[in-house]
N, C-alpha and C positions, 0 to 999 in steps of 0.2 A: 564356327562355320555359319550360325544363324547372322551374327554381324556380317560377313561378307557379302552372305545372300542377297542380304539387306541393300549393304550399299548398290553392287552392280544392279538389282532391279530397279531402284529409286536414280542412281547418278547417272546409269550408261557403262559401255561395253572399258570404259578407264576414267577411271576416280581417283581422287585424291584426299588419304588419308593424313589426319595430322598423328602424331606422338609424341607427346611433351609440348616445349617450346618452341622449337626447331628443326624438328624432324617431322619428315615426310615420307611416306609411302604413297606408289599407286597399285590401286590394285587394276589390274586387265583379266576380262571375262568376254571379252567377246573374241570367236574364233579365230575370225581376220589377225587381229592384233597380236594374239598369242603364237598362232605361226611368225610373224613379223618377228615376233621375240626369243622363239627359243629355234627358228629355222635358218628363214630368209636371210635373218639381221642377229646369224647367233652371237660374233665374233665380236659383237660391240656390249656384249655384256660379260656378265662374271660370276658366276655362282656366290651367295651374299656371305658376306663377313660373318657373318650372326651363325652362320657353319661352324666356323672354329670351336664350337663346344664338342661338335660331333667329332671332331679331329682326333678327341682325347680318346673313342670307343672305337671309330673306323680306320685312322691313319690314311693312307692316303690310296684308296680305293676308286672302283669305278664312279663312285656317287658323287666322292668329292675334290677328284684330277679335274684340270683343263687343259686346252688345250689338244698337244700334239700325244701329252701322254695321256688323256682318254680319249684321243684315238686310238692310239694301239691299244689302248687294254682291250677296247671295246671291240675291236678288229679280232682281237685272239678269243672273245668268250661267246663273237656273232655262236658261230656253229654246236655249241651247245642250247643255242635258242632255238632251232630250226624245228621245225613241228614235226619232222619225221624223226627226229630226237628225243624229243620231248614227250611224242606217244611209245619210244619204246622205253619209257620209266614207268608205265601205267602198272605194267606186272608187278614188280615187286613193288611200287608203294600198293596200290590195292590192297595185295596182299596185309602189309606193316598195318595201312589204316586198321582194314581188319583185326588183325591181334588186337592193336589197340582200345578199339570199339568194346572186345570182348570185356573189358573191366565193367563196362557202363550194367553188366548184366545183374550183379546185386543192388545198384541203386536202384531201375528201371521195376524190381521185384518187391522192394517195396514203397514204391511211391517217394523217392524222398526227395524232395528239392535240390538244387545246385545250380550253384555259379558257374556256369560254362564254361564261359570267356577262360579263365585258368587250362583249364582241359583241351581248349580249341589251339592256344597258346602251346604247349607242350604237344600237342598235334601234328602243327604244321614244324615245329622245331625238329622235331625227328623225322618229318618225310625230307624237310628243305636240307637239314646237314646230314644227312645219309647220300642224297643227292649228291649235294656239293663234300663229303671230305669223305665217301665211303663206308665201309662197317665199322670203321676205330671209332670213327663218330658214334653211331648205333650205342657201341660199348659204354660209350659217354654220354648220353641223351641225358639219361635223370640229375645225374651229378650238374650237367651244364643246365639245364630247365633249374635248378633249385639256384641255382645262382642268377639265373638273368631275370629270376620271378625275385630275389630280393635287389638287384640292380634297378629292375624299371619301380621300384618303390620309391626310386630318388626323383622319377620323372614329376615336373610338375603337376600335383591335384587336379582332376577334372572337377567340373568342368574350364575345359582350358578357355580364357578370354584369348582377344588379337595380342595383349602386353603380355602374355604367357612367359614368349619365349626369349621375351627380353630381360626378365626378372634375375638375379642374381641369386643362384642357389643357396641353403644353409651351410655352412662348412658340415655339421654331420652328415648330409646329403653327400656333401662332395666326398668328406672320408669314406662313405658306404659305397659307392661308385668305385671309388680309389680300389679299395680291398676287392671287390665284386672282380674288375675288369682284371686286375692280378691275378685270380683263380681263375676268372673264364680262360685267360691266355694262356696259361700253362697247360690248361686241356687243348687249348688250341696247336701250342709247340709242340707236347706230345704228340698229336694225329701228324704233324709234319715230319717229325721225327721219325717212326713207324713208315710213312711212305719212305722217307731216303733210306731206312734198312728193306724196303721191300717194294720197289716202284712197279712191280710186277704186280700185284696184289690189288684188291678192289679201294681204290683208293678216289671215287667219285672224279670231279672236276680238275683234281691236284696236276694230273700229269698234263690235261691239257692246258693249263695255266702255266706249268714252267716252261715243256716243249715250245709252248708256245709264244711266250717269251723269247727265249734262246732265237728260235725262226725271225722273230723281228728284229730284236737290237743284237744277237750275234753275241750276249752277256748271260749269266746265269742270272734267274732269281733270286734274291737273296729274302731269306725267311723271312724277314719283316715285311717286303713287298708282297710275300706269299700269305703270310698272317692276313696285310689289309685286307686284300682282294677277299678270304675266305671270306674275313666277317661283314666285309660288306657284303657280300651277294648274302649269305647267312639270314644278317639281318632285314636287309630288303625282302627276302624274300619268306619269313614266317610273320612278320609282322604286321606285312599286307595279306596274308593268307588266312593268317588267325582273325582278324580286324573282322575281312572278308565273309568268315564262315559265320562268326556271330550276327552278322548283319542279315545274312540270307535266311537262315532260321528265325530272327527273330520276324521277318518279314512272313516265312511259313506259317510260324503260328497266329501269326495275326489275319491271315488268309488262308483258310481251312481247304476252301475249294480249289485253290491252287495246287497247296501243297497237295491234297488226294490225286490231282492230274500229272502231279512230279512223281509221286505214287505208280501211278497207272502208267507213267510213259515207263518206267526203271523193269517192275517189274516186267511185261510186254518183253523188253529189249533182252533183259539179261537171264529171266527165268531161275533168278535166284542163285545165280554165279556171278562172279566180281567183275569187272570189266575188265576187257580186254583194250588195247589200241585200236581194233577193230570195232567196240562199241562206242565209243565214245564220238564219231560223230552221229550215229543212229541217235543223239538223246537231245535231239534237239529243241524239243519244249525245256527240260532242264537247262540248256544254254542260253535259251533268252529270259530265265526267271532272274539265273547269274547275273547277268549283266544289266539286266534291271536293277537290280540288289545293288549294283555297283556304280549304277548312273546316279542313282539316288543317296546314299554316303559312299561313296568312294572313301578307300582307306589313306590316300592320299588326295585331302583337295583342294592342298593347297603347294606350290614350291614360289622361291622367292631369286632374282638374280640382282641385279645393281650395275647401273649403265655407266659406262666405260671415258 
């Protein structure tokens, strides 16, 4: 990320990267250009080849369709984004964060150090697939956190350089991954399984993803298309949340006065009850620390396409 930085402020809002002998990259950082690129002018590009590794985890999901079929996918999952949606999850995740939180009560009693990042990890993993697959998920959080906590140990060693993601993995890398994505899937087919014996049933995102389906193309989904989409959105969405969470606190503590006024606005608001949808826009000093926290490493900041 520090190399990137680099270039745009030294080259300008698009630069040109070499790799190797005869490969090129540009990178684009200035605003203008990147609507040009992923808006105005999207249909002249392609989401990059250098994806296909992700093919083997996501299948062919919202992240990595084009085209006519992520429009529709995108068209069927809009209404689960819509903000009067989205504040009525606050109740029961609040809640879940909570239980959660309660573990942290014997490390906190005696002082004892820890690695967060793990914990934030398994955090966001059970708010996001409780979300997206329902309570079967819930039943499954630890079992699926123990597997994708040894699967991201294939991911390349940080600190990652720009040639990271071109590097050609170790075959035991690849066998760990192999094995990992095989047990995560079968918790995956299970939770689909459980919805078709019971589509009635708290079953998160699932029924709007197939109904929703059926309404477009007039075709059922079939499990594999239902697998992708889970784990796509799945993984999108704990991987930037967890990323997310350690970055804000580690920003807390390195700004004491801050964090006491993130302090001061919470309790004020909430009087020491969990949020409601109803508080959550009352906390508005908390939402500009966020997105501060996020201006500055964003959990994704970087994506890549390849012109047409």
């Amino acid at each position: 990320m520090l190399f990137f930085t680099r270039v745009a402020l030294e080259y300008g809002g698009i630069s040109r990267i070499r790799f190797g002998r005869n490969k090129y990259s540009y990178l684009v950082s200035e605003p203008a250009l990147i609507r040009e690129l992923l808006v105005d002018n999207a249909s002249k590009y392609m989401k990059n080849v250098r994806y296909k590794h992700l093919r083997t985890i996501l299948g062919e999901g919202l992240l990595l369709s084009e085209g006519a079929t992520w429009k529709r996918q995108r068209k069927i999952l809009r209404p689960a984004f819509r903000q009067v949606e989205l504040l009525s999850q606050v109740a029961w995740s609040s809640k879940t964060i909570a239980g959660f939180l309660d573990r942290f009560e014997t490390v906190a009693a005696d002082g004892t150090a820890i690695d967060i990042e793990p914990y934030f990890a398994r955090l966001s993993q059970l708010v996001a697939g409780t979300w997206l697959m329902g309570e079967p998920f819930r039943a499954r959080a630890d079992r699926i956190a123990d597997i994708w906590e040894e699967a991201t140990a294939t991911w390349p060693d940080p600190p990652r350089s720009a040639l990271a993601s071109y590097r050609v993995p170790s075959p035991r890398k690849v066998l760990t991954l192999k094995r990992c994505m095989s047990a995560f899937n079968r918790y995956i087919y299970e939770i689909i399984k459980i919805y078709e014996q019971s589509p009635v049933g708290e079953n998160g995102l699932i029924p709007l993803l197939v109904e929703g389906h059926k309404r477009a193309t007039g075709t059922a989904l079939s499990n594999q298309q239902l697998r992708d989409q889970l784990v796509t959105l799945f993984i999108a969405a704990h991987e930037t949340s967890g990323s997310s969470l350690c970055w804000i606190h580690y920003f807390l503590s390195r700004y004491p006065e801050i964090r006491a006024r993130v302090q001061q606005e919470v309790d004020q608001q909430l009087q020491g009850n969990l949020p409601t949808d109803e508080d959550i826009p009352k906390l508005q000093y908390l939402k500009r620390v966020i997105n501060e926290s996020l201006r500055i490493y964003s959990p994704i900041h970087s994506l890549s396409r390849l012109a047409l």
